[in-house]
C-alpha positions as CSV (number, residue, x, y, z in Angstrom):
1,X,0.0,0.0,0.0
2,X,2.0,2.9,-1.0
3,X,-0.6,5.4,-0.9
4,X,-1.1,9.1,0.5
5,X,1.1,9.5,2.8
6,X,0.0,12.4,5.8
7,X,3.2,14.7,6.4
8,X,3.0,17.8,8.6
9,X,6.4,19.6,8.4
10,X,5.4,19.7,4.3
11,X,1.7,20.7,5.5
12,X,2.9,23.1,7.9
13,X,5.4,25.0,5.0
14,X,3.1,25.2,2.8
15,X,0.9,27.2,4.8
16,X,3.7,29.6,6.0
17,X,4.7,30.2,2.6
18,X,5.0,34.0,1.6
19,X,2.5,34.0,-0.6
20,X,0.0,32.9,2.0
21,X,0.5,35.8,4.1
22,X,-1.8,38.0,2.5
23,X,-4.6,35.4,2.6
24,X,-3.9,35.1,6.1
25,X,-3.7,38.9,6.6
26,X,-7.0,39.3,5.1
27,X,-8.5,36.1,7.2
28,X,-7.3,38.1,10.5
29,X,-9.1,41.4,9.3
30,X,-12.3,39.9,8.4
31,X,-12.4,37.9,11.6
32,X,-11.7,41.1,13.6
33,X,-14.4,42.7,12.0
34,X,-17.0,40.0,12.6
35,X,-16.2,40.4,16.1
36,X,-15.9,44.5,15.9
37,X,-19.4,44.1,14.4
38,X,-20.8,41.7,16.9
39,X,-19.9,43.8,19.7
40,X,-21.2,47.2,18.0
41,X,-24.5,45.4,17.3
42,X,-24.2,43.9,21.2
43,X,-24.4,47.7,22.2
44,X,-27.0,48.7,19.7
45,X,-29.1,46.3,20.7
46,X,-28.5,47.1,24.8
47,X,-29.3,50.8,23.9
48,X,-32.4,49.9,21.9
49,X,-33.5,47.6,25.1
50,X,-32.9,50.4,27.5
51,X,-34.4,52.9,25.7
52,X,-37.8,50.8,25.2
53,X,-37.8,50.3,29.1
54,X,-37.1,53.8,30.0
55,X,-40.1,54.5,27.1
56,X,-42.4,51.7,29.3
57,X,-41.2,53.0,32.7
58,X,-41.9,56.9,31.7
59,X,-45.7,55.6,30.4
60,X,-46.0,53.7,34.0
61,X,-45.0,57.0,36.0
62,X,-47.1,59.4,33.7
63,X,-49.7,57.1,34.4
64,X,-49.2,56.8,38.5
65,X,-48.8,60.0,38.6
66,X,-52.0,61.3,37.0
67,X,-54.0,58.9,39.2
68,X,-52.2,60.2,42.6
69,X,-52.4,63.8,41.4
70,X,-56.5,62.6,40.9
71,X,-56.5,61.2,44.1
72,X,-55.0,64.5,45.7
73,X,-57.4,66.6,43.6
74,X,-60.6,64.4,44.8
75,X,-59.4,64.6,48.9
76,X,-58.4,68.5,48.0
77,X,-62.2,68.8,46.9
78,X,-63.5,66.6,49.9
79,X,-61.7,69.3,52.3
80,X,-63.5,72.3,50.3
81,X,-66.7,70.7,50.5
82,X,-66.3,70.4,54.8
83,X,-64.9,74.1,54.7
84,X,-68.1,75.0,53.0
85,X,-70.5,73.1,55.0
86,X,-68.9,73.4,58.5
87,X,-71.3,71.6,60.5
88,X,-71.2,68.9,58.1
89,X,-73.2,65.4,59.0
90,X,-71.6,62.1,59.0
91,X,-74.1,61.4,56.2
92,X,-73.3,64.1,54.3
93,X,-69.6,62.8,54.1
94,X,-70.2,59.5,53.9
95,X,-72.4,60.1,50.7
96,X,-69.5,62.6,49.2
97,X,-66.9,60.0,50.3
98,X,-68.7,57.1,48.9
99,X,-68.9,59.1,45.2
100,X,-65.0,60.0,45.7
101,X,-63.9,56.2,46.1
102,X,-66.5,54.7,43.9
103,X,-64.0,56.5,41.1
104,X,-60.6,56.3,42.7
105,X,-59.9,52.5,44.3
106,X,-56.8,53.8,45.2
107,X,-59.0,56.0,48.1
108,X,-59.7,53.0,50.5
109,X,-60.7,54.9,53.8
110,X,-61.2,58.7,54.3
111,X,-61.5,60.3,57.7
112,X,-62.5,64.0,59.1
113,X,-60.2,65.1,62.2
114,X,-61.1,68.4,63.2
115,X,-59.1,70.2,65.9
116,X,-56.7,66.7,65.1
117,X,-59.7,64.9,66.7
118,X,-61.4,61.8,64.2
119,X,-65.2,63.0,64.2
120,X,-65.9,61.3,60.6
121,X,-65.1,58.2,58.9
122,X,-66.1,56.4,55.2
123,X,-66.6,53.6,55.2
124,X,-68.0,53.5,58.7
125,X,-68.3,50.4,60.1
126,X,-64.6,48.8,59.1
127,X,-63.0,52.2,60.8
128,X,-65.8,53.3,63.5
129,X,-63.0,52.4,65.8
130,X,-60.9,55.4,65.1
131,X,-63.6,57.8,66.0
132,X,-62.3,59.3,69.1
133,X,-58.5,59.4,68.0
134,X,-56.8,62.3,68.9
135,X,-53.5,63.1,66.1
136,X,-52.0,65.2,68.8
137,X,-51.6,62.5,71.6
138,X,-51.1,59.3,68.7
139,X,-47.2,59.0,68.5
140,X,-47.4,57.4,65.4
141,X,-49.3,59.9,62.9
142,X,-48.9,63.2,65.3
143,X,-45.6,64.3,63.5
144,X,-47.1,63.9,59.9
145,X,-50.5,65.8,61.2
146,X,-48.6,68.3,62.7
147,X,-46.1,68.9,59.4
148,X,-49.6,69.3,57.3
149,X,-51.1,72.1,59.3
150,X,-47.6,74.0,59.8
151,X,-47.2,73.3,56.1
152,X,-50.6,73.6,54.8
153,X,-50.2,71.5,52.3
154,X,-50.7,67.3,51.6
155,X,-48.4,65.6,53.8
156,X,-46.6,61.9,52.8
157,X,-46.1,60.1,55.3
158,X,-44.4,56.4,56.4
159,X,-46.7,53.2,56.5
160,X,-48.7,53.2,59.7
161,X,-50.6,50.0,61.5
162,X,-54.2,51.8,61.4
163,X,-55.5,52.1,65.1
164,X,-58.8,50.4,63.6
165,X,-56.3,47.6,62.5
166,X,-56.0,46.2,59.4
């Protein structure tokens, strides 16, 4: 069998010849270019993802903040309609409270505090147990009371554990 006969040296010359070396020259340049590109369309496609979220998160907080500037309008209106009607009945605000959350579900309870004294709830029988509280002498929500009629203006406040629980 005198056949082919498999010989690297004359392999490995050939391939190192002179002449080769633009071909290999011109192998290493389109390689580094595939990879050049790759990573160039790695970043493109990165920005393209972040600016799509930033697009989705901007639409989110346009939206949040149209329903809690809503919400502040609707409790801003509640408060005119007890400056206008002073003596105000607890059925009186529980029928202008029940139309305020029946649109907002964000609005779960509303209360009337007077002085810093709870005379009025909505709804009134989950929260009847608050009627009574005094902001002034409750650690937890005096501060934030306090801030809002030194500031005269909404107050936000950290999480509380309601006195009516829940």
């Amino acid at each position: 069998m005198g056949g082919f006969r498999f010989d690297r040296k004359r392999i490995a010359k050939s391939i190192l010849r002179a002449s080769n070396l633009p071909a290999a020259i011109a192998l290493v340049v389109v390689v580094a270019t595939g990879i050049v590109a790759d990573n160039l369309n790695r970043e493109l496609y990165d920005q393209q993802q972040r600016a799509f979220v930033t697009e989705q998160l901007n639409q989110v907080r346009a939206r949040l903040s149209a329903r809690i500037n809503g919400n502040i309008q609707l409790v801003r209106g509640l408060v005119s309609a007890i400056e206008a009607e002073p003596g105000i009945s607890p059925e009186r605000f529980a029928a202008i409270s029940a139309s305020l959350t029946a649109n907002s579900p964000e609005l779960l309870e509303l209360a009337a505090a007077p002085d810093f004294v709870v005379s009025m709830v909505y709804p009134y029988e989950e929260n009847r147990a608050v009627i009574g509280l005094d902001y002034r002498r409750n650690a937890d929500q005096r501060t934030a009371a306090l801030r809002a009629r030194d500031s005269g203006s909404l107050v936000l406040d950290e999480p509380l554990h309601p006195v009516q629980g829940g």
